[in-house]
C-alpha positions in Angstrom: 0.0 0.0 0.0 2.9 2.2 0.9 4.5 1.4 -2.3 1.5 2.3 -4.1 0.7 5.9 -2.4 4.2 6.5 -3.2 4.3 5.7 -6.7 1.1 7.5 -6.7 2.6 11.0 -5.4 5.8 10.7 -7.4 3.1 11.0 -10.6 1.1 13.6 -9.3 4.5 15.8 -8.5 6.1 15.3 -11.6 3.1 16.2 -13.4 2.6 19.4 -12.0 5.9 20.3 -12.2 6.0 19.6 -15.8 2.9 21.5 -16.3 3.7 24.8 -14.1 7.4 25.2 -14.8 8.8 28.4 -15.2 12.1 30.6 -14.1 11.4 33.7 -12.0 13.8 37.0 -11.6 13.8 37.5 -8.2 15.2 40.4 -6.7 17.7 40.0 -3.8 19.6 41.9 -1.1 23.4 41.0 -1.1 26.4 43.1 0.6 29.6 41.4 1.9 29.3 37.9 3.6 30.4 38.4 7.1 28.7 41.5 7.2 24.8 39.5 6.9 26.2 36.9 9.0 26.9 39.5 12.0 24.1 41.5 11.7 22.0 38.0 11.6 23.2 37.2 15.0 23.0 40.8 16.4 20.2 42.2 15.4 18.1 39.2 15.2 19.5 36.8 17.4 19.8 34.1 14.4 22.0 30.8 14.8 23.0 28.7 11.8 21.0 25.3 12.4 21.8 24.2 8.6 24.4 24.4 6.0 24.9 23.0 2.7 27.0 23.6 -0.5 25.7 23.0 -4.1 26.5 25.4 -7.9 29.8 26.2 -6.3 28.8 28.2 -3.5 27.2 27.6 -0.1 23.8 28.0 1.9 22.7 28.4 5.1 19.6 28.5 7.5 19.5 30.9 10.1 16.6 30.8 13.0 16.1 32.3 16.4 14.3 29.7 18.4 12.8 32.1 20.9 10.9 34.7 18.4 10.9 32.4 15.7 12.2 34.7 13.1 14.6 32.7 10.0 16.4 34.2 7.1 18.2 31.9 4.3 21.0 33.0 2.6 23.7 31.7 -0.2 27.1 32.9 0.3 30.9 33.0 -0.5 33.6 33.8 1.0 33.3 37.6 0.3 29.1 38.0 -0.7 26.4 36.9 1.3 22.5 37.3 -0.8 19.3 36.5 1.6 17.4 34.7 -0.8 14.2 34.7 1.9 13.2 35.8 5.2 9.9 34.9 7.7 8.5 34.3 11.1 6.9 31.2 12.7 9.5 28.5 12.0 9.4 25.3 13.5 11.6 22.7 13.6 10.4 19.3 12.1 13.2 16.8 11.3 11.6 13.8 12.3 8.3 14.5 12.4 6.2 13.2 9.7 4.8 15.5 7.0 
């Protein structure tokens, strides 16, 4: 049954994205890396609770637990761009979804 749902899903999801695919030009705010990083921390009280590294450059999740206020960014050594910020972040890893 599992196997079937599954199989099921994968359809509907590549279907979709087949049907609705399109680029966007979406604008950004960028300035030098450890520059966002600092202020993330100070004037938000963001912690990095994920990093990752793909296209040659890196990405991170930022989140204070206490307001729950997050901000993702994509970075290099010398630029740092937020690529999206919000409010009411939870943390789910393992919970199901």
């Amino acid at each position: 049954m599992r196997t079937f749902a599954v199989a099921f899903l994968f359809c509907l999801t590549s279907s979709i994205a087949n049907a609705q695919s399109f680029q966007s030009n979406k604008p950004v705010v960028c300035d030098n890396a450890q520059k966002i990083i600092k202020a993330l921390g100070e004037n938000y009280e963001e912690k990095p609770i994920w990093a990752g590294t793909g296209e040659g450059t890196k990405f991170s999740l930022f989140i204070n637990k206490t307001t729950g206020s997050w901000t993702i960014i994509q970075f290099t050594t010398e630029v740092a761009c937020i690529l999206g910020v919000g409010s009411e972040s939870k943390i789910i890893l393992g919970e199901q979804i």
